[in-house]
FIZA-332980 format. One record per residue (C-alpha): x, y, z; residue in one letter. Coordinates in nm, 3 decimals. Example, Ala and Ser with C-alpha at 12.3 -4.5 7.8 and 13.67 -1.06 7.14 Angstrom:
<nodes>
> 1.230 -0.450 0.780 a .
> 1.367 -0.106 0.714 s .
</nodes>
This chain:
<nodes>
> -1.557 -0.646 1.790 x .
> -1.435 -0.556 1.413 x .
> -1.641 -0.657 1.173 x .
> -1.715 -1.045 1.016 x .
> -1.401 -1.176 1.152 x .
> -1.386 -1.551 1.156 x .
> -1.133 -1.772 1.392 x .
> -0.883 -1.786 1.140 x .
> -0.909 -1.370 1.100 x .
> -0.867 -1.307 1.474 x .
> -0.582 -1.568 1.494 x .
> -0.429 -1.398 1.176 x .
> -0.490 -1.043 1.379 x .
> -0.335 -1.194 1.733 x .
> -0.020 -1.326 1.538 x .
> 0.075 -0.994 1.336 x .
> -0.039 -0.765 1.623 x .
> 0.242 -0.975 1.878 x .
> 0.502 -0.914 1.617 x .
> 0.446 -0.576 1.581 x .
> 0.389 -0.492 1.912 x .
> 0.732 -0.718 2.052 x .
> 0.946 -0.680 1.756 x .
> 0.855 -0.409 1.506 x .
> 0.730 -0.097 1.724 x .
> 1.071 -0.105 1.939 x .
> 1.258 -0.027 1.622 x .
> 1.023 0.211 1.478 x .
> 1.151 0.529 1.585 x .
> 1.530 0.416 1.456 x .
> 1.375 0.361 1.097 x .
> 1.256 0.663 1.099 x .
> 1.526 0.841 1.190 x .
> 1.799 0.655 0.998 x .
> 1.583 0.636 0.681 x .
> 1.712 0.283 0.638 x .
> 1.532 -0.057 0.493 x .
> 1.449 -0.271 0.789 x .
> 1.587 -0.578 0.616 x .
> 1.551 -0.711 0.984 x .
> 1.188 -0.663 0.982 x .
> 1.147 -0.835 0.631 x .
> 1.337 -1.129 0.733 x .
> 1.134 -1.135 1.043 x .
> 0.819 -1.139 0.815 x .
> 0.897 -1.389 0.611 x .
> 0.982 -1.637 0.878 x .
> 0.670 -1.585 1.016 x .
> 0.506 -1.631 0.697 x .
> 0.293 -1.297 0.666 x .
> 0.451 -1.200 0.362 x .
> 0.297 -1.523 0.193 x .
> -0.034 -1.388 0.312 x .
> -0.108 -1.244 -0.044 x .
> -0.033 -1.571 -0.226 x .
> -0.171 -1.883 -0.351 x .
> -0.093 -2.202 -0.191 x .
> 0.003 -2.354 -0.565 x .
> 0.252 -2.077 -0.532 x .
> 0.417 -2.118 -0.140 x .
> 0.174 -1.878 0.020 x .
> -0.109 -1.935 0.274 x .
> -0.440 -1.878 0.035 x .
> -0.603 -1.705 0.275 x .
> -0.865 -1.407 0.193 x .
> -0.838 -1.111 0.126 x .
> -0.937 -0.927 0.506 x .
> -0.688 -1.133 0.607 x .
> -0.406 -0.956 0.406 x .
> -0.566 -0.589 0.525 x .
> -0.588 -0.694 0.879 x .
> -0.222 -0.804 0.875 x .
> -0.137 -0.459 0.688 x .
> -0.331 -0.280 0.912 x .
> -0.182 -0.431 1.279 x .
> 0.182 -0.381 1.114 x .
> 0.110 -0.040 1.021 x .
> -0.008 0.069 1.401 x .
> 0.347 -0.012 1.490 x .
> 0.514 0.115 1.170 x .
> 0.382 0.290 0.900 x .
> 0.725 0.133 0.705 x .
> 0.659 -0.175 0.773 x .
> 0.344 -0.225 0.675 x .
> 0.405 -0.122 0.345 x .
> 0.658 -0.376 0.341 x .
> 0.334 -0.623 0.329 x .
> 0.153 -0.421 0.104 x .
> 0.383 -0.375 -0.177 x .
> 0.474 -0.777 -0.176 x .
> 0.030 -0.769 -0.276 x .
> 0.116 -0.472 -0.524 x .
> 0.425 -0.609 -0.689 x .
> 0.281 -0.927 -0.726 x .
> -0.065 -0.813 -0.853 x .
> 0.005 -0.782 -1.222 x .
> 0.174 -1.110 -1.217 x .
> -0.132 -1.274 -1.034 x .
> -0.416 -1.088 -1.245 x .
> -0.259 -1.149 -1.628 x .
> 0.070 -1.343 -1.583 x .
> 0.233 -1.717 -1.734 x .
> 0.214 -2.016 -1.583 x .
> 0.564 -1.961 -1.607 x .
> 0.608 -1.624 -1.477 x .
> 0.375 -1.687 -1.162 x .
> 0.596 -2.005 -1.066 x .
> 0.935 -1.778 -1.110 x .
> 0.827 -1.492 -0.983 x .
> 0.533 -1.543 -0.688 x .
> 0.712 -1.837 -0.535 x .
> 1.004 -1.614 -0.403 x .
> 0.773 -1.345 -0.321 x .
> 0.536 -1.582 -0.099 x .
> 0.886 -1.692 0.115 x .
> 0.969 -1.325 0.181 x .
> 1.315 -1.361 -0.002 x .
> 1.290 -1.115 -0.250 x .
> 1.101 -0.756 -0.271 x .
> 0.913 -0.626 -0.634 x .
> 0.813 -0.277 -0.720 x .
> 0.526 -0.169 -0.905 x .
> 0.663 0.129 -1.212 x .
> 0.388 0.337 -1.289 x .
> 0.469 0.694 -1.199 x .
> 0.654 0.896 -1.412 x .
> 0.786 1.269 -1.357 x .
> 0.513 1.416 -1.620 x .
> 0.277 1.159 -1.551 x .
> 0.119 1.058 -1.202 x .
> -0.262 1.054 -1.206 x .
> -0.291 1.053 -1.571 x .
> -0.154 0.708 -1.676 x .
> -0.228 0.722 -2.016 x .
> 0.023 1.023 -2.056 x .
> 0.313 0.813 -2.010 x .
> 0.596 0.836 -2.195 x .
> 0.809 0.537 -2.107 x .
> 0.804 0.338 -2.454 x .
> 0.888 -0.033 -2.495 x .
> 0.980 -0.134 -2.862 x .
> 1.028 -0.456 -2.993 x .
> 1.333 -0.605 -3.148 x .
> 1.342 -0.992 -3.275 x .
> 1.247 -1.196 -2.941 x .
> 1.317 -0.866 -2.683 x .
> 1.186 -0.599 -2.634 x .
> 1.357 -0.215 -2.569 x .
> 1.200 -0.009 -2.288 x .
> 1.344 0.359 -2.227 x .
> 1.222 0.630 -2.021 x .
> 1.202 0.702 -1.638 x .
> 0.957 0.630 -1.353 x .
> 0.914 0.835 -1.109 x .
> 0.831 0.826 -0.673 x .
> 0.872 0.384 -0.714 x .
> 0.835 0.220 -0.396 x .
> 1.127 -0.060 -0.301 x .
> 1.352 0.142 -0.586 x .
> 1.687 0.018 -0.548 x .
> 1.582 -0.238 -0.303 x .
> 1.346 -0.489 -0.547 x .
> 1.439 -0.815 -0.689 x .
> 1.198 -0.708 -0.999 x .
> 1.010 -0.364 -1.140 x .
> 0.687 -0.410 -1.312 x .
> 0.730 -0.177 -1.585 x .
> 0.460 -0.010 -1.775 x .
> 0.548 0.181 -2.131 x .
> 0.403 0.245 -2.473 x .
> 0.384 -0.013 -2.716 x .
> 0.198 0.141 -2.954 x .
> 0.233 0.565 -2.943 x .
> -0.128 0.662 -2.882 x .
> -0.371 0.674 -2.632 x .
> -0.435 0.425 -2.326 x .
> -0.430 0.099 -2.561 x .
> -0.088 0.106 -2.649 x .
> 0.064 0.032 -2.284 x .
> 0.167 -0.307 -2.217 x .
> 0.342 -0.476 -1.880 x .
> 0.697 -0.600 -1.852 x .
> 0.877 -0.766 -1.582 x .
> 1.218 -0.668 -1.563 x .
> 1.488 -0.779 -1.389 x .
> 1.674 -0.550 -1.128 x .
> 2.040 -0.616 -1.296 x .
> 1.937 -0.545 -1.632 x .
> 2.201 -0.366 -1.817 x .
> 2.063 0.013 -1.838 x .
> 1.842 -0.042 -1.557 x .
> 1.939 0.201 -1.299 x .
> 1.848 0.398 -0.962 x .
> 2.034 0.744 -0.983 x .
> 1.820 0.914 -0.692 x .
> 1.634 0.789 -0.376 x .
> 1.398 1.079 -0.243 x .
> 1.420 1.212 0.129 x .
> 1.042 1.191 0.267 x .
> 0.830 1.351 0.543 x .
> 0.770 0.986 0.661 x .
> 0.764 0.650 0.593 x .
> 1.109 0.735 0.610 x .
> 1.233 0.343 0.637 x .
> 1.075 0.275 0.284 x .
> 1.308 0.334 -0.005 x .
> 1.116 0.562 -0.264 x .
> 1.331 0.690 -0.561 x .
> 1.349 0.697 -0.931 x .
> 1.422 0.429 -1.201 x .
> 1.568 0.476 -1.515 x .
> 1.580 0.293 -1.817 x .
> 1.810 0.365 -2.103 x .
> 1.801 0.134 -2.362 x .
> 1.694 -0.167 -2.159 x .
> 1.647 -0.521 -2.306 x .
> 1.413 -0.834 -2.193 x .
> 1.327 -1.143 -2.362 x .
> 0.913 -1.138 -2.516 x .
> 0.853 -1.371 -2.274 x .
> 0.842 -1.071 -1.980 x .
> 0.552 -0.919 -2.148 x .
> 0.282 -0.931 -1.889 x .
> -0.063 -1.057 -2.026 x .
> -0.078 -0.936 -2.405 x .
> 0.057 -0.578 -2.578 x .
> -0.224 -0.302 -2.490 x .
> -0.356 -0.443 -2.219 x .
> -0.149 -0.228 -1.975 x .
> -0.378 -0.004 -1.933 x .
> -0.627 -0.187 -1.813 x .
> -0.430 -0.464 -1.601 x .
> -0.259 -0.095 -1.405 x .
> -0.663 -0.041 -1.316 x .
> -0.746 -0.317 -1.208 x .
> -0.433 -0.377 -0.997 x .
> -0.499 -0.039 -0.850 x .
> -0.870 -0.125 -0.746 x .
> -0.713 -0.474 -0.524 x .
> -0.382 -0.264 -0.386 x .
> -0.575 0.017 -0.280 x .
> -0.726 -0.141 0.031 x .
> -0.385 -0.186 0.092 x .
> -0.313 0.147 0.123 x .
> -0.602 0.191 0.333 x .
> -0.549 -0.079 0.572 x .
> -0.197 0.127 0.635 x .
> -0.384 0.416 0.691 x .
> -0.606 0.284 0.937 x .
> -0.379 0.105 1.129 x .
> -0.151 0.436 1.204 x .
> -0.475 0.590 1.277 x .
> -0.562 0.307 1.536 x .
> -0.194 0.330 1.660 x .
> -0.208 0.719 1.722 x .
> -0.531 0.687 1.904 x .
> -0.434 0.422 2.112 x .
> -0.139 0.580 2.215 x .
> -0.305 0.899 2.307 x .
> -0.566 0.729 2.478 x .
> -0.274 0.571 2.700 x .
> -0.089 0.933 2.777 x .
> -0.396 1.106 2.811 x .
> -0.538 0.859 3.111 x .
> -0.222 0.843 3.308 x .
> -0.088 1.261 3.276 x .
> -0.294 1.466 3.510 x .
> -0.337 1.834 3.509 x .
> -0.553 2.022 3.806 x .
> -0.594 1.682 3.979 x .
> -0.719 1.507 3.735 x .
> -0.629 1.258 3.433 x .
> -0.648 1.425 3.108 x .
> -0.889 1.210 2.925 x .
> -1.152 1.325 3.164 x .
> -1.173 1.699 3.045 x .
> -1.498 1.667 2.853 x .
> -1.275 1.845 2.541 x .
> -0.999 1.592 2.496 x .
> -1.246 1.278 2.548 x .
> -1.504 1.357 2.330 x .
> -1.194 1.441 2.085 x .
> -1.078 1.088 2.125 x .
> -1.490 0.972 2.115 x .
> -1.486 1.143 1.732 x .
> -1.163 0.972 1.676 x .
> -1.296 0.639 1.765 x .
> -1.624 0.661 1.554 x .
> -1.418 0.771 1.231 x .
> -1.165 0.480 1.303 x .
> -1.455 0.232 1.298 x .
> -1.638 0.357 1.046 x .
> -1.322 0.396 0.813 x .
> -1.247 -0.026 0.916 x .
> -1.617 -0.122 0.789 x .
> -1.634 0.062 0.469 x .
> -1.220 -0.154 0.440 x .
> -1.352 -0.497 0.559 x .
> -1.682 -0.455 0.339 x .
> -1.422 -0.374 0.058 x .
> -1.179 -0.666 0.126 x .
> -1.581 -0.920 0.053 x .
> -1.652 -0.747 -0.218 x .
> -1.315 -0.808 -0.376 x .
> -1.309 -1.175 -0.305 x .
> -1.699 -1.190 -0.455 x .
> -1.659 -1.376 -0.770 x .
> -2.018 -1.214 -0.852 x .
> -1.930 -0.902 -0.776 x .
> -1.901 -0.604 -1.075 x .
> -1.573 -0.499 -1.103 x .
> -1.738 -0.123 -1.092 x .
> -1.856 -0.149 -0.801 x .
> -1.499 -0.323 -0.665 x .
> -1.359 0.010 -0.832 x .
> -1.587 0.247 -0.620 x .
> -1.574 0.007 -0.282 x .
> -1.176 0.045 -0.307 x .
> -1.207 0.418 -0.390 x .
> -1.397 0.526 -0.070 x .
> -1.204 0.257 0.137 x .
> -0.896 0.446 0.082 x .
> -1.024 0.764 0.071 x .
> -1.211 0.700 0.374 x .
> -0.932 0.567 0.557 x .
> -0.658 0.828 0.390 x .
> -0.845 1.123 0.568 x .
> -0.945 0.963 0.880 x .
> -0.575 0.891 0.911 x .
> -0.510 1.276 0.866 x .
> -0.741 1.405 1.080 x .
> -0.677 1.152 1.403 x .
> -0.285 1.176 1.411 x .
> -0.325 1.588 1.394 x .
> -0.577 1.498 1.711 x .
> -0.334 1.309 1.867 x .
> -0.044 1.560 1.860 x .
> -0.303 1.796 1.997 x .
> -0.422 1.520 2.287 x .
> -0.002 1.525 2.355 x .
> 0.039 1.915 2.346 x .
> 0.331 1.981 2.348 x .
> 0.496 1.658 2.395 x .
> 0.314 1.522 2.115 x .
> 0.520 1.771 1.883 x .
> 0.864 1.632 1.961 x .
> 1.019 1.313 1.848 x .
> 1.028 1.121 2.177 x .
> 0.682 1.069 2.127 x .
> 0.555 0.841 1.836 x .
> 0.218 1.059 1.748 x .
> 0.446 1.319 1.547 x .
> 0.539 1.047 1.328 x .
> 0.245 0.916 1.282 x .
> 0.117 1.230 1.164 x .
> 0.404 1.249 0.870 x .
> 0.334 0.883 0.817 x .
> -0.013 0.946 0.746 x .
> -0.046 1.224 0.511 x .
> 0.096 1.021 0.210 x .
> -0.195 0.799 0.210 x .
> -0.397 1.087 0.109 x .
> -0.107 1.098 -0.214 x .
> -0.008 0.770 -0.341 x .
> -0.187 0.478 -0.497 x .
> -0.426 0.760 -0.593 x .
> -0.479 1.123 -0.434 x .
> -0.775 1.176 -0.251 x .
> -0.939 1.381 -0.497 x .
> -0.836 1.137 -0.799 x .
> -1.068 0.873 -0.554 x .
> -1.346 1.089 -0.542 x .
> -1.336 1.082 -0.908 x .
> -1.356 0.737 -0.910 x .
> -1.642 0.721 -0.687 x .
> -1.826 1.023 -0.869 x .
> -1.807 0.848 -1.210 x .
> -1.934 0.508 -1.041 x .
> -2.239 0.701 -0.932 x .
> -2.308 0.834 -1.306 x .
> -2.251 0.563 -1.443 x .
> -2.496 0.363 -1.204 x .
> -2.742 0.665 -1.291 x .
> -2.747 0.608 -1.643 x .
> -2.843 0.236 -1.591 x .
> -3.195 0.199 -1.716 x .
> -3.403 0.102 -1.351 x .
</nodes>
């Protein structure tokens, strides 16, 4: 049995894993293939409520915890890589307005969010700037009551699809403390989405570039106060990350599970595959990572609902969730295409896209290497703690 799961978490888990098992995974391969937004799939979502899962009830969602949000992510994901980012980026996009936001802004903004009617995207990224936020160059000056962003972000998730961009961009011209927050509409004037990249997977999810050019909003979009960008953009990352994470494990659990399946009903020399001592200690090894990558994730999803809990060690408990999870979900897809020889190579076959699905959770929200940074740092830091 996972791990800590309450009634409510298993009824949370049966729920999400019937949708995605009756009505997301028959339409997974088509995503993929077409490239296009499963509106469907969002609509089907929200009726069911899971995209209020990250929500407060004061604002139309459930209130429920944290694991309850990953597990959700996680069953979705096992189905369709694309949809279950469709979950997680509702959490993302709505994270800076939850963390530092108005009264007013949460009531405008996380009420529509919480009934699934419209998407948000999180603007970060920029083509100069991935890992190294405080490079940005995206600048945000202020003009009577507005403010005037300019610049471009770069790789945004739901671009040309979102309701709303969270925009981050200098306020002030140097170093980390001049970046503030901005919420800004998607039919500004000089808001625009000139290019929407072609991906190895996660095909259905619409990842392209935003551009601003001259682009006003009223003061009251700022986000929190001026120079605290910086800052909010961390601490956002450390509560989407699981997110990311709880993607990655679910196409993990999705590509075992399927080769599992094929591998005990094909038989070569008279017997089923899974019982050559090669292929089922493969899928043993596969198991054990899977597991251990969901405990180090559900251990994560406590600590962040822990009011007590330092947000340092929330930092490093997201960091090696996803980077845990990230590489599992690597390493057990590429297993699975080799548990389907070569049937697991061609498209008929869901384990090939599984395998492009998961290697961009070893990229975004953080490479793998920026989270062992993370984690690294914690542990110096923890060091150089007098005992």
């Amino acid at each position: 049995m996972p791990y800590l799961l309450t009634e409510e978490h298993e009824e949370i888990r049966d729920l999400v894993r019937r949708l995605a098992r009756e009505r997301v995974a028959p339409r997974a391969a088509e995503i993929d293939s077409t490239g296009e937004f499963p509106f469907d799939l969002q609509e089907l979502l929200a009726q069911h409520d899971v995209l209020a899962l990250p929500f407060a009830p004061e604002y139309g969602g459930t209130g429920t915890d944290t694991l309850s949000l990953l597990i959700a992510i996680e069953e979705l994901s096992a189905a369709c890589a694309t949809t279950g980012l469709i979950l997680a980026v509702q959490e993302l996009g709505g994270l800076p307005i939850k963390l530092a936001g108005s009264e007013e802004q949460k009531k405008h903004w996380l009420r529509p969010l919480a009934r699934g009617e419209i998407l948000p995207a999180y603007c970060l990224t920029e083509p100069e700037c991935g890992s190294d936020v405080a490079a940005m160059r995206t600048r945000a000056r202020r003009q009577g009551d507005s403010y005037v962003l300019s610049g471009v972000k770069r790789f945004i998730t739901n671009a040309g699809v979102a309701a709303f961009y969270v925009v981050f961009a200098r306020t002030d011209p140097e170093g980390s403390r001049g970046i503030s927050a901005f919420i800004v509409e998607a039919d500004r004037p000089g808001l625009s989405v000139p290019h929407i990249e072609h991906k190895m997977g996660i095909r259905g999810s619409q990842t392209g570039d935003v551009e601003l050019d001259d682009v006003h909003v009223p003061a009251k979009n700022l986000i929190g106060e001026e120079g605290e960008g910086f800052s909010l953009a961390m601490r956002v990352l450390d509560r989407s990350r699981p997110g990311i994470a709880a993607q990655a494990l679910g196409i993990a659990q999705g590509a075992l599970d399927y080769a599992v399946e094929y591998c005990s009903q094909r038989k070569a020399f008279n017997q089923p595959l899974l019982e050559f001592q090669g292929l089922e200690w493969m899928a043993a090894d596969m198991a054990v990572e899977i597991q251990a990558a969901r405990e180090l994730l559900y251990s994560c999803a406590h600590a962040l609902d822990d009011p007590h809990a330092r947000p340092e060690d929330v930092s490093r408990a997201a960091a090696m969730a996803k980077l845990k999870a990230a590489e599992v979900a690597m390493t057990v897809t590429t297993n699975a295409v080799q548990m389907l020889g070569g049937y697991g190579y061609i498209q008929d076959y869901p384990v090939e896209r599984m395998m492009r699905d998961a290697k961009i959770c070893q990229i975004y929200e953080g490479t793998s290497q920026i989270q062992k940074i993370v984690i690294g740092r914690s542990l110096r830091r923890r060091q150089a703690v007098p005992q």
